[in-house]
C-alpha positions as CSV (number, residue, x, y, z in Angstrom):
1,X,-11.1,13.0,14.5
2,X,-12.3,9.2,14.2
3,X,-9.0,8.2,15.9
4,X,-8.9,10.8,18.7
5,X,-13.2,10.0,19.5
6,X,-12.5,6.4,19.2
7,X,-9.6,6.4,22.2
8,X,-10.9,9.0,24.3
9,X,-8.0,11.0,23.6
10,X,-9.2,14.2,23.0
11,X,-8.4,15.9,26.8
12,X,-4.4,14.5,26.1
13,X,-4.6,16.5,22.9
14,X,-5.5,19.9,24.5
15,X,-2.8,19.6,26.9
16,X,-0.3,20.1,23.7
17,X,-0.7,17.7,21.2
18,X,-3.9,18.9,18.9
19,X,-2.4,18.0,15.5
20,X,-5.1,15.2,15.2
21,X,-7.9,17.8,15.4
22,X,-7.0,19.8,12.4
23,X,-6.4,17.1,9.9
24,X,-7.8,18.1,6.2
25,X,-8.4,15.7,3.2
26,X,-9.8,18.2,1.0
27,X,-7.2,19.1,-2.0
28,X,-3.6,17.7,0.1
29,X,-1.9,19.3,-3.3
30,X,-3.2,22.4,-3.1
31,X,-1.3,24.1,-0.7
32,X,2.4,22.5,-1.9
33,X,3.2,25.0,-5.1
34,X,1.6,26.6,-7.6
35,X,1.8,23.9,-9.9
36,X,0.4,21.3,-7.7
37,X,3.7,19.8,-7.1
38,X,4.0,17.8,-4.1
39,X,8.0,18.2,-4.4
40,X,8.6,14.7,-4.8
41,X,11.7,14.1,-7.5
42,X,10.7,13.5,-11.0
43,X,11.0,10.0,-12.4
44,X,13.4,9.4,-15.4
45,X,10.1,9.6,-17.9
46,X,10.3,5.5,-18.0
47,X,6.8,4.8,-18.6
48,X,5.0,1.7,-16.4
49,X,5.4,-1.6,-17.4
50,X,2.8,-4.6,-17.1
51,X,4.5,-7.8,-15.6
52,X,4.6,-10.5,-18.4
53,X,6.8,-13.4,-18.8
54,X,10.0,-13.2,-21.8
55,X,11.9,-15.4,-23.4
56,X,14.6,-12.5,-23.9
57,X,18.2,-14.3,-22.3
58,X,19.4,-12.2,-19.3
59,X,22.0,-13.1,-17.8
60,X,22.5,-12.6,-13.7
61,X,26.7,-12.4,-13.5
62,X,28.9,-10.8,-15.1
63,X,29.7,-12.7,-18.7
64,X,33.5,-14.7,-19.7
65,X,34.7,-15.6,-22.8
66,X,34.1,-19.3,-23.4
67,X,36.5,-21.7,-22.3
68,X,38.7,-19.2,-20.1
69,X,38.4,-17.8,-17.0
70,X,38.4,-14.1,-16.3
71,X,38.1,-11.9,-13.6
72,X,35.6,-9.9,-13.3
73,X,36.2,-6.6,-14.1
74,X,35.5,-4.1,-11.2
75,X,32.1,-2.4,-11.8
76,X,31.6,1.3,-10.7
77,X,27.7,0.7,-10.3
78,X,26.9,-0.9,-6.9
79,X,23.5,-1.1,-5.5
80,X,22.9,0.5,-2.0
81,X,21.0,-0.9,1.0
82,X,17.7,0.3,-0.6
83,X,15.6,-2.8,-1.3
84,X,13.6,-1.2,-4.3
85,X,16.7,-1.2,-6.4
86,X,17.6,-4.0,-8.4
87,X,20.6,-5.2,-10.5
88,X,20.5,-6.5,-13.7
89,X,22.7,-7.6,-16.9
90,X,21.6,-6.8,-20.4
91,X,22.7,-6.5,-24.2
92,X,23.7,-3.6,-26.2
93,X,21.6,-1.8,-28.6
94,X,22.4,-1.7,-32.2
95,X,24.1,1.0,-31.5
96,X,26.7,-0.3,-29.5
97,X,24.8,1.4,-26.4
98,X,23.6,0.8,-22.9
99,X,19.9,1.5,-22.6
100,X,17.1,-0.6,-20.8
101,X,14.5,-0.4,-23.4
102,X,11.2,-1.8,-22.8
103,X,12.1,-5.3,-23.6
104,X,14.5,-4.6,-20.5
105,X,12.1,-3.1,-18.8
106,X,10.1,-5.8,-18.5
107,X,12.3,-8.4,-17.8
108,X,13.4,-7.0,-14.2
109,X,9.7,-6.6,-13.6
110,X,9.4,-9.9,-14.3
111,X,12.3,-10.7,-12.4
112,X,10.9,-8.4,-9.2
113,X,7.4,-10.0,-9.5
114,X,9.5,-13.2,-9.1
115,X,11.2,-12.2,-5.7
116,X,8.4,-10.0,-4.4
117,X,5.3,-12.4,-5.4
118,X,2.4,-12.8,-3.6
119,X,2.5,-8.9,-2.3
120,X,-0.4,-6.3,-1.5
121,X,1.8,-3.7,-3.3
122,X,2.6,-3.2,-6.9
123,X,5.6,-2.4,-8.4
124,X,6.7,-1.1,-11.6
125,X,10.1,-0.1,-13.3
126,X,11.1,3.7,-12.2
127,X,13.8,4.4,-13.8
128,X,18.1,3.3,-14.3
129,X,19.8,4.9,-11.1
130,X,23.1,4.0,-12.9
131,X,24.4,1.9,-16.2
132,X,28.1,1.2,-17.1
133,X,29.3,-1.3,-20.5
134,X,31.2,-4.6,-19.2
135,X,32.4,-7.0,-21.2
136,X,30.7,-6.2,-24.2
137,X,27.3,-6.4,-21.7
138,X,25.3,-3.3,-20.2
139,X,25.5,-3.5,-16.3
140,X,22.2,-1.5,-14.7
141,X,21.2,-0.7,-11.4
142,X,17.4,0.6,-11.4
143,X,14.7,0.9,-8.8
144,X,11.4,-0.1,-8.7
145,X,8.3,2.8,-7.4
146,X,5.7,1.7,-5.4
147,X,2.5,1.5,-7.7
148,X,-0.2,1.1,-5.5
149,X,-0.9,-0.6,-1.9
150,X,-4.2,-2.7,-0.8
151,X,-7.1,-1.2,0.1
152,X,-8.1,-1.9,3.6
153,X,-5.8,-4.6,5.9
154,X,-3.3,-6.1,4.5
155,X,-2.8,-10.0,5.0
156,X,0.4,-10.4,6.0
157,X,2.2,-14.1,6.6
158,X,6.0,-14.1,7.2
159,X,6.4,-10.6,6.6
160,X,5.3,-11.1,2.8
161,X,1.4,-9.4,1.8
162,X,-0.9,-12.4,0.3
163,X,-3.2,-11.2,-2.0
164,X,-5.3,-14.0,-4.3
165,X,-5.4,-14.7,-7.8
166,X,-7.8,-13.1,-10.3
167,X,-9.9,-15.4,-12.2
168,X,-13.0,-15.4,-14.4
169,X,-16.1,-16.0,-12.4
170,X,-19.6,-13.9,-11.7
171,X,-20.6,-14.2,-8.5
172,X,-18.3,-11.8,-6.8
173,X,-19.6,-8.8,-8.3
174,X,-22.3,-6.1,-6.0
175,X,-23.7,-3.1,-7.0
176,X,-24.4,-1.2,-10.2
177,X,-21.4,-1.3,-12.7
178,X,-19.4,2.0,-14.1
179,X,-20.4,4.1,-17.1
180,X,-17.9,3.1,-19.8
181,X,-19.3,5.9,-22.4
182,X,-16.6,8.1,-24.0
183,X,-13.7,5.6,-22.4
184,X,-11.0,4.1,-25.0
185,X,-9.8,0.5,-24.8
186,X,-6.8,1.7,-23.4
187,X,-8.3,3.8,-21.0
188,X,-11.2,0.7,-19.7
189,X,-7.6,-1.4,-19.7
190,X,-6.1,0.5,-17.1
191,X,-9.1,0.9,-15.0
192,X,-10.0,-2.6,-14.9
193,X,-6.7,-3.7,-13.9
194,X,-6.5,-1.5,-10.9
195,X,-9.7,-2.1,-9.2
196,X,-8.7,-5.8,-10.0
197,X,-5.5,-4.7,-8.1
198,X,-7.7,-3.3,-5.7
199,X,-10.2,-5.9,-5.1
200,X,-7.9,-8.6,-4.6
201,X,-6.7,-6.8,-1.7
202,X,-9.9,-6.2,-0.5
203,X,-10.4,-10.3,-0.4
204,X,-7.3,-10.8,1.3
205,X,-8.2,-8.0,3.8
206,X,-11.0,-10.9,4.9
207,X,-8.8,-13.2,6.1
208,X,-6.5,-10.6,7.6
209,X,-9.2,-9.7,10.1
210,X,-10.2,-13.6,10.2
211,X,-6.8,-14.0,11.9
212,X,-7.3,-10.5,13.9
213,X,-10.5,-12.4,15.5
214,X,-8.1,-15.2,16.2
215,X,-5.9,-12.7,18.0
216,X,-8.2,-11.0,20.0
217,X,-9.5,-14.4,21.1
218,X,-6.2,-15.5,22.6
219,X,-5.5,-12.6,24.2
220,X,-8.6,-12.2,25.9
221,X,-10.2,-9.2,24.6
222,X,-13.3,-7.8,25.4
223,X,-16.8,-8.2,23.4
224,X,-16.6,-4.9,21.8
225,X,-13.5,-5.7,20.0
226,X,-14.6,-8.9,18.5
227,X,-17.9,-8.0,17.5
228,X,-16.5,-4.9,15.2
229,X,-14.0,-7.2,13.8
230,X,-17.0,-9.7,12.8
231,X,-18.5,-6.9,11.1
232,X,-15.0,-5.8,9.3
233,X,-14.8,-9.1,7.7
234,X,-18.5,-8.6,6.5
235,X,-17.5,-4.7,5.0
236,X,-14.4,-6.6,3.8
237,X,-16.6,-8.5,1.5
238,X,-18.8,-6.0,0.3
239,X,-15.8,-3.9,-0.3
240,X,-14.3,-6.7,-2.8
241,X,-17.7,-7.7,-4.1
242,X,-18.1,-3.8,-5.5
243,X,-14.6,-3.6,-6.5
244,X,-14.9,-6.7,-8.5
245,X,-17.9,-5.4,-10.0
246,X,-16.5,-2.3,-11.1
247,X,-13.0,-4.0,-12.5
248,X,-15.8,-6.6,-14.3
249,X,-17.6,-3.4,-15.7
250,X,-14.5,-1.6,-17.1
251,X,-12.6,-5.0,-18.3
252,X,-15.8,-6.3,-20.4
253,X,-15.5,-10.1,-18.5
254,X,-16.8,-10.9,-14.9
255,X,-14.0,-11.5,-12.9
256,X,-13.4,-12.6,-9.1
257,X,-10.4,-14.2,-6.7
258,X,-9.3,-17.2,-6.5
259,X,-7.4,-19.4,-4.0
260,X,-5.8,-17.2,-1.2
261,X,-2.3,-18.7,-0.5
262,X,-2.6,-19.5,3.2
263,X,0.7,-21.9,3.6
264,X,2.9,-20.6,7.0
265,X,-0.2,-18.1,8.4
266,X,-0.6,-18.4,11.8
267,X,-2.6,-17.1,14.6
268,X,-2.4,-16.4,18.2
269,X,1.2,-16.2,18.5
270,X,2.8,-13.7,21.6
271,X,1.3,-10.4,22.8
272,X,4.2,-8.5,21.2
273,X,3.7,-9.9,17.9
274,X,0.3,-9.2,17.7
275,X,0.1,-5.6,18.8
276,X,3.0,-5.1,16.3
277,X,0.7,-6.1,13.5
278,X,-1.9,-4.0,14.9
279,X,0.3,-1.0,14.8
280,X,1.7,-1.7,11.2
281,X,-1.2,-3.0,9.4
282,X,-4.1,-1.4,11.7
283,X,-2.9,1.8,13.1
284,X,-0.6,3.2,9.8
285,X,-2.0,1.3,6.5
286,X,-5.6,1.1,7.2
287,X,-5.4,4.7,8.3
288,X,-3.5,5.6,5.2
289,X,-6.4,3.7,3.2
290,X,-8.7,5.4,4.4
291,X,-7.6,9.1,4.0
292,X,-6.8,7.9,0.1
293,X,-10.2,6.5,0.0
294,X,-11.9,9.7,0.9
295,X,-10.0,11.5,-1.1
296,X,-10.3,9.7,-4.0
297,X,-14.1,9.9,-3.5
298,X,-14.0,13.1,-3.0
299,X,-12.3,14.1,-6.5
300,X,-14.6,11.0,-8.8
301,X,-17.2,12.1,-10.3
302,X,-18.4,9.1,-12.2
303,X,-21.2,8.3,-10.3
304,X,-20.9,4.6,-9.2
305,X,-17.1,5.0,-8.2
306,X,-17.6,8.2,-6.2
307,X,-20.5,6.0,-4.3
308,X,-18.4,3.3,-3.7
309,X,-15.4,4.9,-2.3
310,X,-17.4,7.1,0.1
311,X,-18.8,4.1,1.4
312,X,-15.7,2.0,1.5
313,X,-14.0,5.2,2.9
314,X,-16.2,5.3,6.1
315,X,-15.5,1.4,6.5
316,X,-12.0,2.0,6.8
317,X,-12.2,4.8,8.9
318,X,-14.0,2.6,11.4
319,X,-11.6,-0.6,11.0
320,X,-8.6,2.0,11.6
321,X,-10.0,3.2,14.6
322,X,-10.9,-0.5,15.9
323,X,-7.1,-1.5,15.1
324,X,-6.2,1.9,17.0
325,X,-8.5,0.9,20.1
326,X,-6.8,-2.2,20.3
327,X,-3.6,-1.7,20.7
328,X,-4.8,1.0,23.4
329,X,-6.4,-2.0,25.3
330,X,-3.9,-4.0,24.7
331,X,-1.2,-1.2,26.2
332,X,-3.7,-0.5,29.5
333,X,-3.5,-4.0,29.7
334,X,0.3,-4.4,29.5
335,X,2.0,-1.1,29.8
336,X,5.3,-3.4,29.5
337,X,4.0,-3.4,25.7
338,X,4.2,0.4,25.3
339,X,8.1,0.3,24.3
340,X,7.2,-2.6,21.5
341,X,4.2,-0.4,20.0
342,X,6.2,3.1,20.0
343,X,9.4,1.2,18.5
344,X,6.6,-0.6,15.5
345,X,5.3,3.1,15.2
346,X,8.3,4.4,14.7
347,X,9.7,1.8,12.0
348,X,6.0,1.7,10.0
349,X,5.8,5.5,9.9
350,X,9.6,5.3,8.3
351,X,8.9,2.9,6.1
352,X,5.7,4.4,4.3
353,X,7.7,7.6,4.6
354,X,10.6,5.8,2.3
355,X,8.1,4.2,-0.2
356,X,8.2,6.0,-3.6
357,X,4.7,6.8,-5.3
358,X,4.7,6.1,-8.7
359,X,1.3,6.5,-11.1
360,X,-1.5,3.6,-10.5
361,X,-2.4,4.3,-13.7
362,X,-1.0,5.8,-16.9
363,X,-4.1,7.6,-17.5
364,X,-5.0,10.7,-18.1
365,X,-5.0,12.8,-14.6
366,X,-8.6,13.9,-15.1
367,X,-10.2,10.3,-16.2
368,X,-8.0,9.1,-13.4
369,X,-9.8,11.4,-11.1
370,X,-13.2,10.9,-12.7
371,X,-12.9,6.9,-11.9
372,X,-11.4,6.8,-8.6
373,X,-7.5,6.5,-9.2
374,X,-5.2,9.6,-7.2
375,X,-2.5,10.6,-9.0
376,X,1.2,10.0,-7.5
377,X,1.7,13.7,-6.1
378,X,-1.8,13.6,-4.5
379,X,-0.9,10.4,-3.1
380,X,2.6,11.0,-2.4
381,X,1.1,14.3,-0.3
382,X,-1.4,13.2,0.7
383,X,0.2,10.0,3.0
384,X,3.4,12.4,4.1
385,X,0.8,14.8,5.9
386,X,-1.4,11.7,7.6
387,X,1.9,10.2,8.6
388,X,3.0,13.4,10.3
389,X,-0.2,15.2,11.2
390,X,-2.4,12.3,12.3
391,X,-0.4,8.4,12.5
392,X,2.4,10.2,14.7
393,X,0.3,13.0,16.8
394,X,-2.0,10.5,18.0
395,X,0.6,7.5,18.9
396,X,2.3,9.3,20.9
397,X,-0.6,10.9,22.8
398,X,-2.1,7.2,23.1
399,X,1.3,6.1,24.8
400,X,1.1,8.7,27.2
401,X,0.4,7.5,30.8
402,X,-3.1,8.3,31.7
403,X,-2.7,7.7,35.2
404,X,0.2,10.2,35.3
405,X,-2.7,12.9,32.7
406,X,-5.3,11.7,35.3
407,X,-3.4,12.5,38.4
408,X,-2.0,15.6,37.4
409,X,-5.2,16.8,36.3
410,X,-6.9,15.5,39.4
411,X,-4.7,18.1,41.1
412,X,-5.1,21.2,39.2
């Protein structure tokens, strides 16, 4: 409803396309099964896995005999297109047998941190898509689930998402800290390392709309634009600044970002390139944060996270409309740019339609709930229905030609 106010759009929709009106946030789950089941496939039952370095050899072709030279033999596992599967070599058990145990495990995360650094989204091991003995060596192909994404705007430079650091410090923390009563040390683990997660990508969401100033700047926009993304940038902060605090509450040690990797960022580059940031990070992830956001607040019930969320939930709703009423300027501006925003709409909404969900956390559903993390169905759910019923309704009403709406309703 934000979205359709915030463009004006609201007499398009009632000439057919009202699926922005009737969006609902309350309970996505509810309605998908009597179990609660958002249908998505079941995982393997590999638990998550925290990144960590190993000394454990692992070795990245396909072992010889020393001293001769062999042909490899031909493998029957081969990874597809799908960029979340990865391919790795490892030992047999004692047993003479090919499993990816957690020593395994946690060598390709380690090995996807690697390739995939620096990134607004977290990873962890899903499960073995497909495993084969050669040459006295276990060949695995496995894919990695999407963990979690950024809250708020993502910063992204050379199509890579920066997020800081975390380091110890105390003066990034706002706002009262969570009650820890009745939480075990696992439990306060967990939570503190995702609203760390969280809070970094809140920092980095800073300078993403420091560079969406830049932007707007060289493309001449109009006063109205710049002085909400001035005050994004100032919600940005408070958002990390109350994250921080409550990762600082549940870890036990004051904790905060440090130095955001800015190396190849650049601003003010052509009008195409800019909407289609808009579009991706703007439009589809900041819209998607902000539906998990009120959700998530919705369900907490410890009292400083539910607080926190429904404030942070009514930020993002406003910085996904101002991303939205851009690229709606920008499009009345340049209608030649209507092709470039329909074809980034079209490849955002298929890619967060691709990403697996797996659990933020491996807590227990209702402490998860109680503190602010959605579990992977509600997620999962959750983003599928915002995709369909409110990301693609209302781009393709905003693309319509208003001058063709206006004229036509000019004559009736």
């Amino acid at each position: 409803m934000k979205i359709v106010a915030g463009l004006g759009l609201s007499p398009l929709l009632l000439t057919g396309t009202s699926g922005c009106v009737s969006r609902s946030v309350d309970g996505p789950d509810d309605d998908m099964g009597g179990d609660g089941s958002s249908g998505m496939a079941e995982t393997s039952g590999s638990s998550a896995t925290t990144a960590m370095s190993t000394t454990s050899p692992v070795t990245t072709l396909p072992p010889s005999d020393e001293g001769t030279t062999s042909v490899p033999p031909e493998q029957m596992c081969f990874p597809s297109d799908d960029w979340l599967e990865w391919e790795i070599w490892w030992g047999v058990d004692a047993n003479g047998d090919c499993v990816c145990d957690q020593e395994c495990q946690m060598v390709v995360q380690s090995q996807w941190d690697e390739e995939n650094c620096c990134g607004s989204c977290w990873y962890t091991f899903g499960e073995v898509l497909c495993s084969e003995p050669l040459a006295g060596q276990c060949h695995f192909i496995v894919t990695m689930y999407e963990e979690g994404c950024g809250k708020g705007r993502p910063l992204i430079v050379n199509d890579e998402a920066r997020v800081a650091c975390v380091t110890e410090r105390d003066d990034w923390q706002r706002g009262d800290m969570p009650r820890v009563d009745g939480l075990s040390p696992r439990q306060r683990r967990e939570l503190a390392a995702y609203w760390t997660d969280a809070a970094l990508a809140e920092h980095a969401s800073v300078a993403s709309f420091a560079r969406f100033m830049l932007d707007l700047s060289a493309l001449g926009a109009p006063p109205e634009l710049l002085a909400d993304t001035s005050a994004a940038m100032h919600d940005e902060i408070r958002h990390a600044q109350v994250a921080f605090a409550l990762a600082s509450g549940y870890g036990g040690t004051a904790v905060g970002p440090g130095p955001l990797p800015m190396h190849g960022l650049n601003a003010g580059q052509s009008a195409e390139s800019i909407v289609r940031a808009a579009v991706r990070e703007g439009c589809v992830e900041e819209t998607l944060a902000a539906a998990e956001a009120e959700l998530a607040a919705h369900r907490a019930t410890e009292p400083t996270v539910k607080a926190a969320l429904t404030a942070i939930a009514e930020d993002e709703a406003r910085h996904a409309v101002l991303a939205w009423r851009f690229v709606d300027w920008a499009v009345q501006q340049d209608r030649s740019l209507a092709a470039a925003v329909r074809d980034e709409f079209d490849r955002a909404i298929a890619a967060a339609q691709r990403a697996s969900v797996a659990p933020s956390t491996d807590l227990e559903p209702t402490v998860a709930a109680a503190h602010g993390v959605l579990s992977a169905d509600a997620r999962h759910t959750l983003r599928a229905r915002c995709l369909r019923g409110t990301v693609a309704v209302c781009a393709k009403a905003m693309l319509v030609d208003r001058t063709d709406v206006e004229s036509a309703s000019t004559l009736a």
